[in-house]
C-alpha positions in Angstrom: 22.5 -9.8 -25.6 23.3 -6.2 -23.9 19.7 -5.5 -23.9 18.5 -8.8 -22.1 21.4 -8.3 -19.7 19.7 -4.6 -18.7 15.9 -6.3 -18.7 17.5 -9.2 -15.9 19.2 -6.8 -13.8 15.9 -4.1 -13.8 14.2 -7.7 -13.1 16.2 -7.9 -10.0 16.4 -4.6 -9.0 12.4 -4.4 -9.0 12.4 -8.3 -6.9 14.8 -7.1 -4.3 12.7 -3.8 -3.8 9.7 -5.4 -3.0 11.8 -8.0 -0.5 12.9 -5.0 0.7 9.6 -3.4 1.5 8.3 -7.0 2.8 11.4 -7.1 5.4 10.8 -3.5 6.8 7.1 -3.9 7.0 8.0 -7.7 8.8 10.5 -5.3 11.8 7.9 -2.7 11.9 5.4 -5.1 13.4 7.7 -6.8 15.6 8.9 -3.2 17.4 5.1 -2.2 18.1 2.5 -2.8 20.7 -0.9 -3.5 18.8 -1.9 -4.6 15.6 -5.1 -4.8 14.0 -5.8 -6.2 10.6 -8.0 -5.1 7.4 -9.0 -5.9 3.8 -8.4 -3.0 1.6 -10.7 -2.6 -1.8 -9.7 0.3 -4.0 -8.7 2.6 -7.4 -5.8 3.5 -8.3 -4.6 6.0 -11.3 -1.0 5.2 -12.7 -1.3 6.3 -15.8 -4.4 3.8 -16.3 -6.9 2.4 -14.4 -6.6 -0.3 -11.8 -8.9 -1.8 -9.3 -6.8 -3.2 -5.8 -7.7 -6.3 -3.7 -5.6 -6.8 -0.6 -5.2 -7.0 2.9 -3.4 -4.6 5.5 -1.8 -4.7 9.0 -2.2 -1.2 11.1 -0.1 -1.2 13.7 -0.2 1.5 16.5 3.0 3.0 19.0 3.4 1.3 22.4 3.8 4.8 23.8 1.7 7.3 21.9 -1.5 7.7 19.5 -0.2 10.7 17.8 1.6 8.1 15.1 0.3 4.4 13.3 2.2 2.6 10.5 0.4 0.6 8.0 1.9 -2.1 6.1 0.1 -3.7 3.5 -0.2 -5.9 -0.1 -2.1 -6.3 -2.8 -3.1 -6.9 -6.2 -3.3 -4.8 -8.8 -6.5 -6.0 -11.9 -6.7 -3.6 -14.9 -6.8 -4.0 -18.9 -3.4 -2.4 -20.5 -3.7 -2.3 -24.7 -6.6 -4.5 -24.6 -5.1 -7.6 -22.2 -6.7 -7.9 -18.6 -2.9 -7.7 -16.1 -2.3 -8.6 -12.6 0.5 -6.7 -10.4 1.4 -7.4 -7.2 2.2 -4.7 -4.9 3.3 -3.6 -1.6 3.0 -0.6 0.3 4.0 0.9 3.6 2.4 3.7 5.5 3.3 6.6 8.3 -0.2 7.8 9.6 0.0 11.5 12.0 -2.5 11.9 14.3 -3.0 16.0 14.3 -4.6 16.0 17.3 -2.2 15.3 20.3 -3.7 12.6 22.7 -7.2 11.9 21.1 -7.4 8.4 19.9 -11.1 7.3 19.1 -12.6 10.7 18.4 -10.4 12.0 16.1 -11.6 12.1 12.3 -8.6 11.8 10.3 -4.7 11.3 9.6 -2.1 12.7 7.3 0.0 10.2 5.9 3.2 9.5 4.0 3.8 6.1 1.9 5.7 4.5 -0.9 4.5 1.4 -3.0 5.9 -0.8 -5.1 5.1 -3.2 -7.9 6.9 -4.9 -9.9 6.8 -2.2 -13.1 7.4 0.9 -10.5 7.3 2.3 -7.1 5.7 5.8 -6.2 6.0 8.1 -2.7 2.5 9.7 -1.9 1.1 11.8 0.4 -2.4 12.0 1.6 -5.3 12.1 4.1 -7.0 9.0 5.7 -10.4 9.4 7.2 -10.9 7.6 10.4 -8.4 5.3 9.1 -10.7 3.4 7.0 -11.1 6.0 3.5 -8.3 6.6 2.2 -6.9 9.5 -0.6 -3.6 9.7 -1.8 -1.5 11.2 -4.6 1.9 10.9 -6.0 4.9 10.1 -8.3 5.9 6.9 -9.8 9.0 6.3 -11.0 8.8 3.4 -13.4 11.7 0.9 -13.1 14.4 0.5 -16.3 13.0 -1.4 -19.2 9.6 -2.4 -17.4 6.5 -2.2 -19.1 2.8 -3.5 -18.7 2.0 -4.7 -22.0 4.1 -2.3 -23.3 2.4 0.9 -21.3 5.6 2.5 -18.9 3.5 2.8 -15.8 5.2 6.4 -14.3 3.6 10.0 -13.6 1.1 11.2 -11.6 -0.3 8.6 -9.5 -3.9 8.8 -7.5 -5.3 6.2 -5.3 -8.9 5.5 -3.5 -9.0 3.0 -0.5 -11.9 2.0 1.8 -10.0 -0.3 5.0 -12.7 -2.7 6.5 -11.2 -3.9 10.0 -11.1 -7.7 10.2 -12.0 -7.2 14.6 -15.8 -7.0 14.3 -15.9 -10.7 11.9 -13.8 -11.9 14.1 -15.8 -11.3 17.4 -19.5 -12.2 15.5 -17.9 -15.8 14.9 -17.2 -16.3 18.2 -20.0 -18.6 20.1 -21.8 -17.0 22.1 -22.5 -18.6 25.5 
């Protein structure tokens, strides 16, 4: 009984940190100026393998281009002990801009984030190139009592990412005229 109390409150725990993530990625693109959207294909490492569908919103400063913020979700498809799993996860980004006052031309961004799933949530650093190829590593912390198939999903934690920008589908479906 003491143990299934511990499993519902980790349950919880985990639920209210991805409502968390979901309501400051929801203010974030309320208090900025553009927004642009993407599908996001990718690997990620957390102590197995994992391919990632999802979408993404990047959202850019009213005032400067030297910082973007990226808010995103997703779903996680891998085999753990021989059974095919499904995790949802969301994920927030802080992209820098090292090159003060060059928008288009510059090639890449340094960025901080933190995901989270529903078995764990990881901080990582890494490099975006033009904003559409992404590398990133980190930690994950796995939450109390939460395992995939009985795998605890924490450690090291690497993660690939090509961004393709929703604008240009939009504008080709568009008649012409």
């Amino acid at each position: 009984s003491l143990t299934k109390m511990k499993a519902t409150k980790s349950i919880l725990k985990s639920k209210w940190s991805l409502l968390l993530a979901f309501l400051f990625g929801f203010s974030l693109s309320h208090a900025q100026n553009t927004s642009y959207t993407m599908i996001s294909v990718g690997y990620a490492y957390q102590n197995q393998s994992f391919g990632e569908v999802g979408g993404k919103l990047f959202l850019t400063q009213k005032d400067t281009d030297n910082v973007a913020f990226r808010v995103g979700a997703s779903a996680l498809m891998g085999a753990t002990n021989g059974k095919f799993a499904i995790m949802p996860k969301v994920q927030g980004d802080i992209l820098f801009n090292p090159r003060k006052e060059v928008y288009v031309a510059h090639a890449y961004y340094y960025m901080a984030g933190v995901e989270a799933t529903t078995k764990y949530f990881a901080p990582y650093l890494g490099i975006s190139l033009f904003g559409l190829f992404d590398i990133t590593g980190g930690y994950a912390f796995s939450y109390p009592n939460q395992t995939l198939y009985g795998k605890e999903l924490k450690g090291f934690r690497l993660g690939v990412t090509f961004n393709i920008p929703t604008e240009p589908f939009k504008n080709s479906s568009k008649p012409k005229g």
